[in-house]
C-alpha positions, 0 to 999 in steps of 0.5 A, a space after each residue: 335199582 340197577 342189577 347189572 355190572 356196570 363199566 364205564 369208558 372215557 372215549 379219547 380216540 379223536 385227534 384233537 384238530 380244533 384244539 391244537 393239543 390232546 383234549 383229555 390232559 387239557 386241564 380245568 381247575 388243575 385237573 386234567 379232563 379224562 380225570 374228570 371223567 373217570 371220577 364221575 363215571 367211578 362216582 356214578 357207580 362204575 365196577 371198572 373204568 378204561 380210557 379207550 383211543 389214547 396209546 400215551 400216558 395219561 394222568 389217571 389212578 391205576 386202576 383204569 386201563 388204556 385200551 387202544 381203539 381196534 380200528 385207528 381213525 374210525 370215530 367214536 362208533 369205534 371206540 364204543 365197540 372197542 369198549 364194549 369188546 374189551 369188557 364183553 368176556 368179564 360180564 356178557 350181560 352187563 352195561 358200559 356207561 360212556 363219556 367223551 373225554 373232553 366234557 367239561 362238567 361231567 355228571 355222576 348224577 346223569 350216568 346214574 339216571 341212565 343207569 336207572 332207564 337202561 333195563 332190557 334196551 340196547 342203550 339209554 341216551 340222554 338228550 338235552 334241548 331235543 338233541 340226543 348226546 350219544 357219547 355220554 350213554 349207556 351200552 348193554 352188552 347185547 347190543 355189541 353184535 348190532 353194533 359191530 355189523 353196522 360198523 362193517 357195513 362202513 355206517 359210523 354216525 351212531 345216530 344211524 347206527 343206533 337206527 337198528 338198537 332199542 333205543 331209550 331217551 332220557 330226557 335231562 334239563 342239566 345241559 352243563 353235564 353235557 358241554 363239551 370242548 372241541 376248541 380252545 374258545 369252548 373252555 372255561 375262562 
């Protein structure tokens, strides 16, 4: 079983364009996605959680702080480092798991099995019908400064950023606990 301490970080720094409105206070089933998130990152396992990117009031238990990005607009590279920086003094060699602020379905039950793969690599990555879902890993601690250097060399798609990490896949037919919405036609009805 899992050893480290564990954090969690619902990434909620994009601007919502396709959307029209913040994607994490849109509501599904009366709640609002970033609860969504938070709750299956805490049901997974989490010591802590932090909604990075967003600066507004949020609907979320008090216990989870807002942690504005450190670099405004830079994606959501930024927004893992943001994390991983914010929790590094507390448990330098512990894991953040990630989730995107609009999944619509999110999985305690996924972050776990990434939970359960992580071991000594720099992040574990699910990947569903061959594509990897890099905002929904798994962040070890020792990967920060990898990342932060491929940052300052102006890289931002974590696919090349993750290039230079150990990097293991985890592969997972539940491709529900990874559906997104980035405009009004992808939720649910």
């Amino acid at each position: 079983m899992f050893q480290q301490v564990v954090f969690g970080a619902v990434l909620a720094g994009g601007g919502s364009t396709r959307m029209g409105t913040p994607k994490a206070l849109i509501e599904i089933n009366g709640e609002a996605m970033v609860v969504r998130a938070v709750k299956a990152l805490k049901d997974s396992g989490v010591e802590k959680v932090v909604v990075v990117g967003l600066s507004e009031q949020l609907p979320v238990a008090q216990d989870v702080d807002l942690v504005p990005d450190l670099f405004s607009a830079e994606g959501p590279l930024n927004g893992i480092i943001t994390a991983l920086t914010h929790f590094q003094a507390e448990a330098p060699d512990g894991v953040i798991a990630t989730l995107p602020c609009d999944v619509i379905t999110p999985s305690s039950d996924s972050i776990r099995a990434l939970l359960n793969k992580i071991d000594d690599f720099d992040t574990a990555v699910p990947v569903v019908d061959d594509q990897p879902q890099w905002l929904h890993a798994v962040w070890n601690m020792i990967c920060l400064p990898k990342l932060k250097t491929q940052f300052e060399k102006g890289i931002r798609s974590l696919h090349e950023v993750t290039e230079a990490l150990d990097v293991v896949y985890v592969d997972d037919t539940n491709a529900s606990a990874y559906a997104d919405a980035d405009s009004p036609s992808d939720l649910p009805h």
